[in-house]
N, C-alpha and C positions, 0 to 999 in steps of 0.2 A: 504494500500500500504506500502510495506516494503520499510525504509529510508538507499538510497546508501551512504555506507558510502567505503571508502578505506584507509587499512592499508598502513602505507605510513613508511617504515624499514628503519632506517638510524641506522649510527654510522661508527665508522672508521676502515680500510681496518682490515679485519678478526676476523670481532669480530661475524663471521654467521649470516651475514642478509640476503646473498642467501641461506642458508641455511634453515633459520626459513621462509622464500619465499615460498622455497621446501615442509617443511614440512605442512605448510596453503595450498597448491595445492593439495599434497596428502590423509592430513588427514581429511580434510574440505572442499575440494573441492574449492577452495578458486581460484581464476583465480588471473594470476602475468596480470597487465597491459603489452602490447608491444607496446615497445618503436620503434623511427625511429633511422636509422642512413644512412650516404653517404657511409661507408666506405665496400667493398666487401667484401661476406660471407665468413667465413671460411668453412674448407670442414664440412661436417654434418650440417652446419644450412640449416633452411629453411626460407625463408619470408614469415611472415605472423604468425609463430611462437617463432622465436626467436628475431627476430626484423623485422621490418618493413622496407626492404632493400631499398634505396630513392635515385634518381638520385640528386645532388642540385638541380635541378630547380624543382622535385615534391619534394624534402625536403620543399623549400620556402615555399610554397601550402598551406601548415597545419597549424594550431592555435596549439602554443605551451605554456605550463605553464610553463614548462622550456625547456630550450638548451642551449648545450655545444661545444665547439670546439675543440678536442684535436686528435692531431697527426693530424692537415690535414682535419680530416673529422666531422662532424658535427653529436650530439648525442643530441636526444630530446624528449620529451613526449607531445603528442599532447592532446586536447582535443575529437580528432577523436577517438587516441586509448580510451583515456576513457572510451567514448559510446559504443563503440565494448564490452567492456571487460563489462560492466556494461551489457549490452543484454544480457549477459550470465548465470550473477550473481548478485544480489545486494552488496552483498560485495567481492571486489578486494585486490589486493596487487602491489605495487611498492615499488622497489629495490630503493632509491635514495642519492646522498650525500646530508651533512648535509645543503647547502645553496638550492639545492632542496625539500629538507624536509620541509624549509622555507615558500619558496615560495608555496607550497603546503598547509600547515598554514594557508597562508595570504588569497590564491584565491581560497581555498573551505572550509575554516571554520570550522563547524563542521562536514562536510564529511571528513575531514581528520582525520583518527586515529592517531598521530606519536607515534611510537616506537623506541626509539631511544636503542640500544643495546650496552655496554660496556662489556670490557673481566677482568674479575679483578685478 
């Protein structure tokens, strides 16, 4: 049995971690975790792929390793998405900041890969 493990890309704004996201989805097939959020799609998203669109009260619902509150609405990475993303592939990818990175660290150990990315 192959061991899940997920790339978990931090670093600070611009330094291409959706990028190198991007490029582990296309060149490796590599699945990006989807995350939750409360806050309404922009035009061209879809649920279910670009986030996990969530009323609050089926936000509450989920088992998160991390969540955030910013502008209002609530941004989070479940243990559900996890699962989903992992059925697909054993190794994933998440976009996260660096105190998510953390926490990512702490609550899956050595499934977490961190990659932490700097612009020099």
């Amino acid at each position: 049995m192959t061991t899940k493990r997920i790339f978990v890309i931090t670093g600070p704004t611009g330094s291409g971690k959706t990028t190198v996201s991007h490029y582990l989805r296309s060149q490796y097939q590599i699945p990006q975790v989807i995350t939750h959020t409360t806050r309404a799609p922009r035009e061209g998203e879809v649920s279910g792929r670009d986030y996990y669109f969530e009323t609050p009260t089926s936000f509450a619902t989920k088992h998160y390793l991390e969540h955030v509150t910013y502008s209002g609405n609530q941004y989070g990475s479940s243990r559900e998405g996890l699962a989903a993303a992992w059925e697909r592939s054993p190794l994933i990818s998440i976009v996260l900041d660096t105190a998510g990175a953390i926490t990512y660290a702490r609550e899956l150990g050595e499934q977490a890969v961190v990659i932490y990315l700097e612009v020099a």
